[in-house]
N, C-alpha and C positions, 0 to 999 in steps of 0.2 A: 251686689249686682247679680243678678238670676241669671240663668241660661235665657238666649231670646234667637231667635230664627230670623231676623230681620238683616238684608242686607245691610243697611247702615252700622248697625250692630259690628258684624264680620269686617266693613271699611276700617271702621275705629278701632278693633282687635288688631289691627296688621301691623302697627309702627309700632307693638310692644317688642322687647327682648326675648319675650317667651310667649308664644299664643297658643293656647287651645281654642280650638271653632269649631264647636257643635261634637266635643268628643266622648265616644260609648264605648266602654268594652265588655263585650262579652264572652261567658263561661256557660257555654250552650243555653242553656235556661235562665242562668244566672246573672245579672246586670253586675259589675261591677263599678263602674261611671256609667252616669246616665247623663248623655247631652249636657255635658259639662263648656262653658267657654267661658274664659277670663284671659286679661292681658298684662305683665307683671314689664313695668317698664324699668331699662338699665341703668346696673346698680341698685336695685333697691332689693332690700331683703324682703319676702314675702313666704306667710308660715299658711298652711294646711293643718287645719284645728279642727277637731272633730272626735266625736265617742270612736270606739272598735266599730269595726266596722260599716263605716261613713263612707269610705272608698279613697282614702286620703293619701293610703300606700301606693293603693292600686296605679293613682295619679301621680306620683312620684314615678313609678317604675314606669308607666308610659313614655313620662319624658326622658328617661335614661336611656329605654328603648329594651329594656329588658323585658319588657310586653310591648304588644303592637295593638292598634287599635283597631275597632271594629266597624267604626263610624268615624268621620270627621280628619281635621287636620290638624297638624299640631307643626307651627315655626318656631325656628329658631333662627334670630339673627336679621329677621326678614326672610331664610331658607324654608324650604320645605321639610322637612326630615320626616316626616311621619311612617317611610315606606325603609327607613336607613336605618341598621342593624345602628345596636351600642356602639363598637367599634367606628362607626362613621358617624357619629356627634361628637362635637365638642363640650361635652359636659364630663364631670367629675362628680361623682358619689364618696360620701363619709357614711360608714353602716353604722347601724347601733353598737354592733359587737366590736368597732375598729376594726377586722379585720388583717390583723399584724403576723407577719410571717416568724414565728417564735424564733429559728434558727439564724436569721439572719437581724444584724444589727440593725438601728434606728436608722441610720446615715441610707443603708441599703436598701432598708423598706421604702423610704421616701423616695429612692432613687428607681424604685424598680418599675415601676410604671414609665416612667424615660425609655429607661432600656430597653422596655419589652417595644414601646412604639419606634424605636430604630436610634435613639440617641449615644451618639458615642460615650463612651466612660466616663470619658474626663469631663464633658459636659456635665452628662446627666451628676456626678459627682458634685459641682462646685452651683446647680442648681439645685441641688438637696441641703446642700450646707447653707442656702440661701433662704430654702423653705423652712431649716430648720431656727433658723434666726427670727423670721418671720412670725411665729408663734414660740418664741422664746428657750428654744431650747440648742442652743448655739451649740454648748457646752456635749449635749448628749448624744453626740453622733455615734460614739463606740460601741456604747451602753446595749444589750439586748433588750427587749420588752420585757423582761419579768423583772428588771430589775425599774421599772417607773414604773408610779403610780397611775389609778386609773384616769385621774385627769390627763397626767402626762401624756400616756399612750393616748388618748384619745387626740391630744394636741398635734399627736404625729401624726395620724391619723388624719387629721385636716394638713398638713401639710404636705402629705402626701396628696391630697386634691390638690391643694394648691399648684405645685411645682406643672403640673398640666395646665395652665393657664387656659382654667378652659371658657366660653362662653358662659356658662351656667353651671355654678355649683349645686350640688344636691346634700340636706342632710336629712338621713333619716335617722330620726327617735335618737339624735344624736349624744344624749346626755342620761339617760334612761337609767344605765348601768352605776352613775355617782349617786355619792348621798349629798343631800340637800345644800349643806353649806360650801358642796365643789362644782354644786351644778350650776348654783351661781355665779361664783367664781370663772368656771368655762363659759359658760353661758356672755356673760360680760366679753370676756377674751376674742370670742369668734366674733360678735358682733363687732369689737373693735378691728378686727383685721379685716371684716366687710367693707364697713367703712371706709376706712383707711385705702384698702384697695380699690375702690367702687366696683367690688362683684355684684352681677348679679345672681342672689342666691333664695333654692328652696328649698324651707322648712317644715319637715313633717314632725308635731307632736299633739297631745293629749292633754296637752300640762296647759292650762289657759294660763296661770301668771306667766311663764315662760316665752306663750305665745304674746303676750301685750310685751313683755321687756324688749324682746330681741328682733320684733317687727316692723319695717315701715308700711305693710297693709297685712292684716289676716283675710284669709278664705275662709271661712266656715262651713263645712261641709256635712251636711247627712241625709241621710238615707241615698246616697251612692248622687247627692247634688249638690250644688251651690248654694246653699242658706242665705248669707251675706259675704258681700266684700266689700272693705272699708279701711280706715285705718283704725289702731288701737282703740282712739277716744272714741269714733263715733259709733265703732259697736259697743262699748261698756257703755256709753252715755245716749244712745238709740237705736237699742236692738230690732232686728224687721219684725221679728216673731216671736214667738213663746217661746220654742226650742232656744233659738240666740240669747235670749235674758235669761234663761236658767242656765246654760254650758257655758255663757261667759263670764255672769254676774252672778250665778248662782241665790238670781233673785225670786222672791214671792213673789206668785201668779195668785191676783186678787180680784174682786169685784167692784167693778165702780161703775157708777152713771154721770155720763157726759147732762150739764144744765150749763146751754151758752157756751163761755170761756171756762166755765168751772166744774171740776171734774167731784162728784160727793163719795167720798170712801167710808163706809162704816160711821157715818155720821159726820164727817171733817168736811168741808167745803174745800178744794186746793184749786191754784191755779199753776196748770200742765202747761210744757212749752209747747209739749206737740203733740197732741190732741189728734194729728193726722185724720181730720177732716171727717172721724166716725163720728156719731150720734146716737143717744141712747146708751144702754147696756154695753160695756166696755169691760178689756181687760187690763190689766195695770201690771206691770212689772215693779216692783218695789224692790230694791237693792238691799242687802241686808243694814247697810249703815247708814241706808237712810230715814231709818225709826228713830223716834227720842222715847226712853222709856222712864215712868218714875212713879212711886207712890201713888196709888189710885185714891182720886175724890169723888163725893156723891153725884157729881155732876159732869164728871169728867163723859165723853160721846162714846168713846172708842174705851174699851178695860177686857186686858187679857191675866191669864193665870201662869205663871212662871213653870213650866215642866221639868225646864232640863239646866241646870247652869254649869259653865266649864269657865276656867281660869286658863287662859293660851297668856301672860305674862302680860303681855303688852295692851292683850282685850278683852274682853269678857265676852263667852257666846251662849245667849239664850235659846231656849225653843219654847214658844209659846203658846197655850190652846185660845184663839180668841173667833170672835162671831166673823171673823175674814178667810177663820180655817187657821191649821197650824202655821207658824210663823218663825221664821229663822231671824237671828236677832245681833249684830255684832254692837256693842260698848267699848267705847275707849275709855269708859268710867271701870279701874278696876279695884280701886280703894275701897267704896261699900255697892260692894255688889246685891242683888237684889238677890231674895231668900226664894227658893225652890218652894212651891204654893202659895207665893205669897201677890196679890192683886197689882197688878200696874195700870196706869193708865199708856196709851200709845198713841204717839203723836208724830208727824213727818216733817222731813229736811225742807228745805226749799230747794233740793235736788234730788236725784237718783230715784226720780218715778216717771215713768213713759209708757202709752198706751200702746200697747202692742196685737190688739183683737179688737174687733168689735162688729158692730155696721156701719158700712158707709154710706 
């Protein structure tokens, strides 16, 4: 969904949990959001995906209120806040860093937020032990943070949002700091306490598989806009634009001509589901899995040259030089992998290809 100026537009933004409508912020010269509006309805997790410098932070910290905006409105709850310091939203932030006060114990960190907003002791106390059970760590109220690991801290660290029950959680780059097989592991964790709780919450990261696991809609964002918004499947399986099929799919951008229903790539005849109504000269998104590659014959349409082969366990990843331009290549075949210079022919799924440019 793009940014759109149309009052029906703004009607339909209003009954989300979180609205942005028509919002810009600016850094004197600098656009940081540009006419940004989407409407993220409650309960639902929704991630902010995008390269460096897309504006995804920037849009995070708007809704926090730790920036104000330049342009536009932003509700919460049905409220207005756009004009309300941090302190007067009901939103909670998880940082990348955790943010954990080293001197004071896990029990305390979590509790400290309570306390600072006016809750007595003994409350904010036995709502900390409650956060802290929450995300599993009943046990570790005593413990200081040097003494957990970085999943751990970071689990207190969402529980520490948590105990704020607030309208709207925030996380940013909240996994950043783990290695691979814990950001999983977290990654799973938070989403299940989402759920479970029906927050509604926002995700800021870079990590595309991260954003498809732990999303029920991604934003995609760049150059300081709205690219697409959808759920997981339907940007991986119908990206709007070039930019979206490369950042999410990490798919070959190739050439093909639209004849009729049938789209001709490098000599293949295919039939596209969504052609989206161009004609002519067209661009194709091709996904990297969805090439068949194998021993090239004298008659084969399409034959590329093997450049580059990697062994990842589970697949084999080629890079190819062929008359479509070079070509990123994933194999579940990794038994006999194909020889570095050696002829293939290349042939496609009956999935993961969708026209993403052309004329209309």
């Amino acid at each position: 969904m793009k940014a759109d100026n149309s009052s029906a537009m703004t009607a339909g933004l209003a009954s989300g949990a979180l609205v942005f409508d028509q919002v810009s912020k600016q850094y004197g010269s600098v656009t940081a959001v540009d006419n940004v509006s989407f409407s993220i309805p409650k309960g639902d997790l929704v991630t902010l995906l995008g390269p460096s410098g897309c504006g995804k932070t920037s849009t995070l910290r708007l809704i926090a209120g730790l920036e104000h905006v330049s342009r536009g409105r932003i509700l919460i709850g049905g409220q207005d806040v756009t004009r309300q310091s941090a302190i007067e939203r009901n939103v909670s932030m998880v940082f990348q860093s955790y943010a954990l006060f080293p001197h004071m114990t896990v029990q305390e960190n979590v509790a400290y937020g309570l306390e600072v907003g006016g809750a007595r002791k003994t409350e904010a106390k036995e709502r900390a032990i409650e956060g802290l059970r929450l995300v599993g760590l009943a046990d570790f109220g005593p413990r200081l943070p040097s003494e957990l690991s970085g999943g751990q801290q970071q689990r207190v660290a969402v529980a520490r949002a948590l105990v704020l029950e607030p309208q709207v959680l925030l996380l940013d780059e909240p996994l950043s700091n783990l290695d691979t097989k814990l950001r999983r592991r977290v990654r799973d964790e938070i989403r299940e306490i989402q759920q479970r709780l029906r927050l509604t919450a926002v995700y800021v990261t870079h990590d595309q598989e991260e954003a498809l696991a732990v999303s029920d809609q991604i934003i995609v964002m760049n150059k300081q806009k709205v690219a697409q918004q959808g759920s997981p499947r339907d940007l991986f399986e119908t990206p709007a634009d070039e930019f979206v099929a490369d950042f999410i799919c990490d798919a070959n951008l190739v050439a093909g001509e639209l004849q009729g229903e049938a789209c001709e790539i490098g000599g293949i005849k295919l039939q596209l589901a969504n052609p989206r109504r161009y004609r002519g000269a067209v661009r194709v998104a091709v996904r990297p899995d969805a090439m068949r590659l194998r021993p090239a014959a004298a008659n084969d349409p399409l034959v590329g040259a093997v450049l580059h082969a990697a062994f990842l366990g589970t697949e084999m990843q080629y890079t190819l030089a062929s008359p479509l331009g070079e070509l990123f290549v994933r194999q579940a075949e990794v038994r006999r992998p194909l020889a570095v210079g050696s002829s293939v022919a290349i042939d496609f799924a009956d999935h993961g290809l969708c026209v993403v440019g052309g004329q209309a």
